[in-house]
C-alpha positions in Angstrom: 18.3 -71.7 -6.6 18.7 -74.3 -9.2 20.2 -78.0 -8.4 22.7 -79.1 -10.5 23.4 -83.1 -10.6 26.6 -84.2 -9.6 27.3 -88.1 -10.8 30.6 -89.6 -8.9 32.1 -93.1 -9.8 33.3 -94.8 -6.8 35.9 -96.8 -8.4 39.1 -97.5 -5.7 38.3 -94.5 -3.7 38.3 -95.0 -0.2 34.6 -94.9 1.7 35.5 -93.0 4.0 36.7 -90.3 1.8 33.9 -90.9 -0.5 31.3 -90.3 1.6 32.9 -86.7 3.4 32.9 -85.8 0.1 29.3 -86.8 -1.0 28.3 -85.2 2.5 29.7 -81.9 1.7 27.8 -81.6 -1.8 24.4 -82.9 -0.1 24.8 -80.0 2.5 25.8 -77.3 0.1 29.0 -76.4 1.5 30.7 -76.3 -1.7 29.0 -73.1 -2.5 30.0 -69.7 -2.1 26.5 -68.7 0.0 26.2 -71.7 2.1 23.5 -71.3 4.9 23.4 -74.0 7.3 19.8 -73.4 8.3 19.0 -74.3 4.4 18.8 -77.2 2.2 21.3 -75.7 -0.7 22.8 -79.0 -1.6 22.9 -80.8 -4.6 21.7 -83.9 -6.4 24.6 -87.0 -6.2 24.8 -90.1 -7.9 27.0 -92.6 -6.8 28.1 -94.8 -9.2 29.9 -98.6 -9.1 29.8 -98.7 -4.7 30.4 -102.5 -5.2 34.1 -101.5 -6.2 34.4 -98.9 -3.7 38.1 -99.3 -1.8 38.3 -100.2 1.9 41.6 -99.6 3.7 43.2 -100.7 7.0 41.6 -103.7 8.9 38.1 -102.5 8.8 36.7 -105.1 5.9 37.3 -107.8 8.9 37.6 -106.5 12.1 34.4 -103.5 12.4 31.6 -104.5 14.1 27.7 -103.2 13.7 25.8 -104.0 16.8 21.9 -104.0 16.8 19.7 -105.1 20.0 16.3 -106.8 19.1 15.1 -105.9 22.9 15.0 -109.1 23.9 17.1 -111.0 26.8 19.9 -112.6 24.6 18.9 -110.5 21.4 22.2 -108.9 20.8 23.1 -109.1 16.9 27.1 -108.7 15.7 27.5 -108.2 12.4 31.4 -107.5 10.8 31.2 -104.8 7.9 32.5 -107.5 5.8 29.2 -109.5 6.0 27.1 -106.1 5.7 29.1 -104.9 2.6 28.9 -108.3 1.1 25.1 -108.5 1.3 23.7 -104.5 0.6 26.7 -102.4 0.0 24.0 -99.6 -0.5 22.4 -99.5 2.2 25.7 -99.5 3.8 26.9 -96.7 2.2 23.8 -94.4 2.9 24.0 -95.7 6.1 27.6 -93.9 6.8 26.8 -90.6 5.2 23.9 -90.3 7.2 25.7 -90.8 10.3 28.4 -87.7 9.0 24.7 -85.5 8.1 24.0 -83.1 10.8 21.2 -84.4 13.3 18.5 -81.7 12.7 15.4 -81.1 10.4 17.4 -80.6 7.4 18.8 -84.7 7.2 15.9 -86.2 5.8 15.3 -84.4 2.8 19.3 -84.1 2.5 19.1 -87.9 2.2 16.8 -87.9 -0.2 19.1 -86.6 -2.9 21.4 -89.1 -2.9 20.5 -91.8 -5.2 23.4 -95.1 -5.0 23.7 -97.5 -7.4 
């Protein structure tokens, strides 16, 4: 069961698309004997995420909401403000929210590498 490296420049390609795709190579499921209950996915690269294309209102108008516990310790954040300051972190962010949520996501993560 070898792992082959798959290297994919993110040049004006929606991020949404982008990372359904990078999801799908991560799981495996672009392989003739995909096993869900196995790690058979592949090694991806993500290349130039800086230049990555957003479409529709989102670069302005999505919201990230994080609670520090305290009374008054609600955070907003718009994606535009998150992108501009780590758009790789971002980006792993939203392909592990599309990663199944079971054993398997961790190590699924760690072969993705983002630059």
């Amino acid at each position: 069961m070898s792992k082959e490296t798959h290297i994919i420049d993110a040049t004006n390609q929606p991020i949404g698309r982008l990372a359904s795709r990078v999801v799908q190579i991560l799981m495996g499921k672009h392989k003739p004997n995909f096993d869900p209950s196995k790690d058979m996915g592949d090694i991806v690269i993500v290349k130039n995420i800086k230049k990555v294309k957003i479409t529709g209102k989102k670069f302005k108008e999505k919201k990230y909401y994080s609670h520090s516990g305290y009374l008054g310790g609600l955070k907003v954040r718009s994606f535009q403000e998150r992108f501009e300051k780590d758009p790789i972190k971002l980006f792993r962010e939203i392909v592990a929210g599309m990663l199944p949520k079971n054993k398997l996501r961790k190590k699924r993560l760690k072969k993705l590498i983002v630059e």
